[in-house]
N, C-alpha and C positions, 0 to 999 in steps of 0.2 A: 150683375157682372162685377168682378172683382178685380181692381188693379192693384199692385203694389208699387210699390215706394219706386223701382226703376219704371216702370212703366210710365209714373206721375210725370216724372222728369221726362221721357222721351218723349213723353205726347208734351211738352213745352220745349223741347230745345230746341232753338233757331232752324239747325239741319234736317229736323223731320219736317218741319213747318215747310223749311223749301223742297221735301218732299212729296209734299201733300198740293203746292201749289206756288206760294212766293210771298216774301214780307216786301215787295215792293209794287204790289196792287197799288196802280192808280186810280185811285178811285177815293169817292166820300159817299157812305150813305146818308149825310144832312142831308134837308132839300136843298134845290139850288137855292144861288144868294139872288140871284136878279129873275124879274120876270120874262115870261117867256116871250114877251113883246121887244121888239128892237129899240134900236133910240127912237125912231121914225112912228114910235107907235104902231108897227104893222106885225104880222109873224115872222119868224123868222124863216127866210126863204129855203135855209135848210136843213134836213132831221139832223142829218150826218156829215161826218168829212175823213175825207182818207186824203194822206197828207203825204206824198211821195218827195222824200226827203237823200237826195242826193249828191251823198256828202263827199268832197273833194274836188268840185270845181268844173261843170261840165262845158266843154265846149261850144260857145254858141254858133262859130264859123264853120263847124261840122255838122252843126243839128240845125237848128232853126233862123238862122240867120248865114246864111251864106253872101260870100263877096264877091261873083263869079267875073265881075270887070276889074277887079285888082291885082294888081303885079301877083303870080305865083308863091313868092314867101308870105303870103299874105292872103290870098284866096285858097292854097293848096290844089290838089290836084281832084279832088272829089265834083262831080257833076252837080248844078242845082238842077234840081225839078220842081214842075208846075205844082202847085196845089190847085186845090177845088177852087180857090179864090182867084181871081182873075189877080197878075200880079206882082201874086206872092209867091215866093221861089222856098222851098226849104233843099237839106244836104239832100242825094240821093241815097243817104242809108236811112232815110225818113219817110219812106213810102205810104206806110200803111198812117199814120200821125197827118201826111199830106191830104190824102182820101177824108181824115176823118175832121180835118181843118172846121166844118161846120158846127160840131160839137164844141169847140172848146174856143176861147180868146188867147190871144200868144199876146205876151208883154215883151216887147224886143228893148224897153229902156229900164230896164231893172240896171239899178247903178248906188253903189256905196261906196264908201272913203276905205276901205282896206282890202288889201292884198294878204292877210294872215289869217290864215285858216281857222283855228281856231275863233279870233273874234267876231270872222266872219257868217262860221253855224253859230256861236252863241245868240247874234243878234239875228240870223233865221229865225232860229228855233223859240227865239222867246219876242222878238219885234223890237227889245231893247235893245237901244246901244251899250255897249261893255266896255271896261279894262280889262286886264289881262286875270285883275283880282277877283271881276267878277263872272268869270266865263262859267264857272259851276253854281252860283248864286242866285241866278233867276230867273222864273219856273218858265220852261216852255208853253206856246200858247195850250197845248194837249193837257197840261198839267192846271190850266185857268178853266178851260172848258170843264177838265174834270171838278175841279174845285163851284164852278158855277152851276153847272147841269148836272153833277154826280154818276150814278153807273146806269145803267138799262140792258133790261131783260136780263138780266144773271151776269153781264157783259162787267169790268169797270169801266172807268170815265172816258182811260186813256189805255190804248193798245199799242206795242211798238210789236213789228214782225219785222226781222226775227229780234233788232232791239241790241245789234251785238259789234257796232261799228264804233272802233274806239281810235279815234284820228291823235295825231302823234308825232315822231316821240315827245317823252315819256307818251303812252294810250292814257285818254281823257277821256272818262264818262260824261257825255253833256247830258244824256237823256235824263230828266228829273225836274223835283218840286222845285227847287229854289229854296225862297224864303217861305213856301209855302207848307214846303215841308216833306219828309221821304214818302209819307203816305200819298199824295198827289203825283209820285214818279209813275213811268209808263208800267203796265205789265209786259212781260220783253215775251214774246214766243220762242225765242230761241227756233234749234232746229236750221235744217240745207234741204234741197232737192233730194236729199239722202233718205232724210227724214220723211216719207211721203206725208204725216200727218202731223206735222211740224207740233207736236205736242210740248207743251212749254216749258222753258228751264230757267233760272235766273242766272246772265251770263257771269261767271265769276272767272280770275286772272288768267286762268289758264288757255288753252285755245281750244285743248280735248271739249272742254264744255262744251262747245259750240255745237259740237254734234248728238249732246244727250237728251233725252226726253224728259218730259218732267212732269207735264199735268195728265198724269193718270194714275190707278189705284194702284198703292204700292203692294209690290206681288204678296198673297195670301191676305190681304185685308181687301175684302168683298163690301160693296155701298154699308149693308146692315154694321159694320163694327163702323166703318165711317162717321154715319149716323149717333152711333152711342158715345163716339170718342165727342164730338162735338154737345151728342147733350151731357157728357164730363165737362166740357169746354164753359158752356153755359153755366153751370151752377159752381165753376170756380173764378165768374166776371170780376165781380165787385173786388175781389181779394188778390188779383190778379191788376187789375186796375188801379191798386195801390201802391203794387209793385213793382210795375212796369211805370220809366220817366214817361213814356209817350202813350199812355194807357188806351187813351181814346182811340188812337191812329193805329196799335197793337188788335185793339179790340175791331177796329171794322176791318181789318187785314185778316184776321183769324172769319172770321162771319163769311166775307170772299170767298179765300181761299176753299172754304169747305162746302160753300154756295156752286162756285164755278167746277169741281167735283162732281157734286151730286147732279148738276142739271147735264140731261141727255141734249138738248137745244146747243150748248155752248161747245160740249164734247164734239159734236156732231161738225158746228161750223168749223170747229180745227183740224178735221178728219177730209185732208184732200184725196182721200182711198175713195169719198163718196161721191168726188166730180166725176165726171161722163169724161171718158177719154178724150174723147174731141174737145170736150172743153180745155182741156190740159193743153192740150196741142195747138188750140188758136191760142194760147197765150207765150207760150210755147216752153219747153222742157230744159227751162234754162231758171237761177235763183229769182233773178226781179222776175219772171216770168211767174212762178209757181207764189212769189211773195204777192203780187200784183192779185192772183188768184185769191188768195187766202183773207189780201183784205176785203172781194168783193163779198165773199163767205162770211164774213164777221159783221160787215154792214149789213147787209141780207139778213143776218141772225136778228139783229138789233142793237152791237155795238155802234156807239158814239161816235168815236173818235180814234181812226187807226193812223199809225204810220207806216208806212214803207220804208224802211232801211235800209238802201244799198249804195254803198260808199267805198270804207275801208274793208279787206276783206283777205281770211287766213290763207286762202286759196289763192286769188287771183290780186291781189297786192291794194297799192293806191290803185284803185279801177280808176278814179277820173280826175288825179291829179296826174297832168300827160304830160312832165319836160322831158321824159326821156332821157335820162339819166342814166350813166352804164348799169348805176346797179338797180336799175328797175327794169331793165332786163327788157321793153315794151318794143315793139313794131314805131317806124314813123304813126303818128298820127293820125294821119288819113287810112291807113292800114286797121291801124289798130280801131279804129269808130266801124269799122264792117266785121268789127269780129262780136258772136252771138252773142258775150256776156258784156258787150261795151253798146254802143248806141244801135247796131241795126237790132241786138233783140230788145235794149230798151222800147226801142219805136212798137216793135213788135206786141211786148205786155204791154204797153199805157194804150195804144190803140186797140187792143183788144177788151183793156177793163173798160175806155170809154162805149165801147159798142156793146159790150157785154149788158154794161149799167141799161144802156138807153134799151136794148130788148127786153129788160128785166120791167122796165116801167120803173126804175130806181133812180135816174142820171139827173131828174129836176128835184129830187128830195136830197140829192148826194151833190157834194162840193169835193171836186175832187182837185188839187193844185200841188204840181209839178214844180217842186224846188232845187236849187242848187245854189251855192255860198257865191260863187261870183261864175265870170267866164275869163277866159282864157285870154293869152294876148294876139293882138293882131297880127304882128309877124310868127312866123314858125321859127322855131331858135336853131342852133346851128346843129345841135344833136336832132333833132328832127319833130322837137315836142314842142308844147307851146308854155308858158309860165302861168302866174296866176294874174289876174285882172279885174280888181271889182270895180272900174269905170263902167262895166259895159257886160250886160250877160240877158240872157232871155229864158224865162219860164212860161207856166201856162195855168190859166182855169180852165173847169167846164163844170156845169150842173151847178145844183144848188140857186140858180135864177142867173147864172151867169151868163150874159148875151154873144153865145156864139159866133162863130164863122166872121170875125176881126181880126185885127191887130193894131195894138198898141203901141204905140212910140215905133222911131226908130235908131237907126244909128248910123254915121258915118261912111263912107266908100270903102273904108278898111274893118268898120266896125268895133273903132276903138272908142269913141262915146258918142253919149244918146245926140241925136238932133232938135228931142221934142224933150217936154219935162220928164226930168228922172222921177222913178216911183224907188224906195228906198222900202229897206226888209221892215219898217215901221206901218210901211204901208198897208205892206201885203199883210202884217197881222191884223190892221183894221177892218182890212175887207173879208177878213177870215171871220174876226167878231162880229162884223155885220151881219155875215149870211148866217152865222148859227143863233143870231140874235141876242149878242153878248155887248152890252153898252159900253165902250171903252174909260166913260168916265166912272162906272162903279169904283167903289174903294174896296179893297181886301184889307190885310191885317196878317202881317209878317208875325214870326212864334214871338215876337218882343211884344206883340200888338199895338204894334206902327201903323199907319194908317198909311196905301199904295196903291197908283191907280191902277188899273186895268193895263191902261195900255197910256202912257205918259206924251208920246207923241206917235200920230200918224196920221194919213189921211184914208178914208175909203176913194182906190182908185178910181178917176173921172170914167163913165163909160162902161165900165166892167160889168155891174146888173142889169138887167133888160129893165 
């Protein structure tokens, strides 16, 4: 087969590249740096983790921690109900989450020192604490996992669906390597409920993006040219390698990219046209709904390491920063937590991906944890929303050896701080490296080749593994 001189070029420029699939594969084909034994010398209790990351601040007085004996600006008008645990009271727009209390442990004393957004996913998303200098600088735990465990089954390391939540203003990309470097950022699926088979795009400024497809064959280039462009790809390595500043990180990006292509396994798990309708429907016909789905597809495949992204959002606004501000346009708060794309359909997909996993025979190999940057404040403010709060917030595990049907910590009559020891976003990365069997004291090695721990401080929380 015969290329010319424009062809050469277009099978190398950036834009085809993110045609064919994304120069932001998170992933490394090294082996992993640690072994696959924990610190504790045992397995790691889990293959995988889907990391439900929900960014802007969710309320914990409406979801999981309800005040029902507190003055009304301060308990709201929302009903608690029973859960399975004798007890334990969650919101009534938490039904299905209350039922499935057995599956999972609820941390009611999740508590950090800031109220700014920003700082606050930075130090989620990577278990560090930050400055405001380093809020893009380093790497989330997905991007450690990737960098430690590498990709599987055609998968990269690290997967964000859809990947495209850019908290603001100025919009800030947090997802990424760090110091570890761009080849270690997530691969983003891109893609909406629009999108039935959320095929991938890499989200760029715009917002159209948000709805284009991206990981399939560009039209009239059939697998077999696919195929030949990459063994072009192949015998122009070495020379290419010289050319490129980040040669290495270019080169397993190209490998990927044309890997995740060719295989029918990976195509297949991003293809929601192949779920059974009813499946689609217990999670229900709503974005975390259909995204919740798509990570159980990916885990299922043999991906590693997904996240769930749902936060900021072109359509429906700050979803869970709720002060209710004239120009956010939102329902009181308690209003607003019953409507499908705010907490009663959250409740809805995460209870369904938990029961989903446990019928699959998936939910003790899968570590599944439910995050948000802080919680809300105890009173309701005078426009009808709540502010931001990182004294006092509540997430969740289940799977992965995590010991069910508890809870952890709690918090005051208003719910404004813990009464038992706070566990800080340091923490929850420890216990995230535990289950996937990632030492926190290993050292990595910043592109200066500095020597950085893993994870610099945290504890694995008390209680949390069976």
């Amino acid at each position: 087969m015969f290329f010319n001189h424009a062809d050469f070029l277009g099978l190398l420029r950036r834009r085809d590249l993110l045609r064919l699939g994304s120069l932001s594969l998170g992933a490394s084909l090294l082996p992993a740096g640690v072994s696959r034994l924990g610190a504790a010398g045992r397995e790691p209790r889990a293959r995988s983790v889907i990391f439900l990351f929900l960014a802007g601040g969710v309320t914990h007085i409406e979801s999981f921690d309800p005040k029902p004996d507190a003055p009304q600006e301060v308990s709201g008008t929302l009903d608690a109900i029973q859960t399975t645990l004798p007890g334990i009271h969650f919101s009534e727009v938490m039904p299905d989450l209350a039922r499935q209390l057995p599956r999972f442990a609820l941390l009611r004393s999740f508590s950090h020192d800031s109220n700014d957004h920003l700082l606050s996913q930075a130090h989620i998303l990577s278990g560090r604490r930050v400055t405001m200098a380093q809020i893009t600088t380093e790497p989330n735990i997905g991007a450690i996992v990737s960098k430690l465990h590498g990709p599987r089954a055609g998968f990269p390391g690290y997967i964000a669906v859809p990947g495209t939540t850019r908290p603001g203003p100025p919009p800030v990309q947090l997802f990424g390597g760090g110091w570890l470097g761009q080849q270690y950022s997530p691969f983003s699926t891109g893609g909406t409920p629009r999108n039935d088979d959320f095929t991938a795009h890499v989200h760029e400024a715009d917002e159209e993006d948000f709805n284009r497809q991206g990981l399939q064959e560009p039209a009239g280039v059939p697998s077999t040219r696919l195929q030949q462009r990459q063994s072009l790809r192949t015998r122009l390595e070495r020379g290419l390698r010289r050319m490129e500043e980040y040669g290495d990180a270019i080169d397993r990006q190209y490998h990927e990219a044309f890997g995740m292509l060719l295989s029918p396994a990976v195509r297949q798990a991003l293809d929601l046209r192949l779920e059974p309708e009813r499946i689609r429907d217990r999670y229900g016909r709503t974005k975390i709904g259909q995204r919740c789905l798509l990570a159980r597809r990916l885990v299922e495949g043999g991906a590693r390491f997904v996240m769930v992204d749902y936060g900021y959002d072109p359509e429906y606004g700050n979803l869970w920063d709720n002060h209710r501000a004239p120009v956010q346009n939102q329902p009181h708060i308690c209003d607003m937590a019953r409507l499908p794309y705010h907490l009663a359909g959250t409740d809805r997909a995460c209870a369904a991906l938990l029961e989903d996993l446990h019928q699959r025979g998936m939910l003790h190999e899968t570590l599944v944890v439910f995050l948000t940057e802080f919680g809300r404040t105890p009173r309701i403010n005078r426009e009808g929303g709540r502010d931001h709060w990182g004294a006092a917030g509540s997430i969740f595990f289940a799977g992965g050896g995590v010991r069910g049907g508890q809870v952890i910590g709690g918090t005051d009559r208003h719910g404004a701080f813990p009464t038992t020891r706070p566990y800080h976003p340091g923490d929850v990365a420890a216990s995230i490296y535990h289950a996937i069997g990632i030492d926190p004291e290993t050292t990595l090695h910043d592109r200066q080749h500095r020597p950085i721990p893993v994870l610099p401080q945290g504890d694995v929380i008390a209680g949390l593994f069976a």
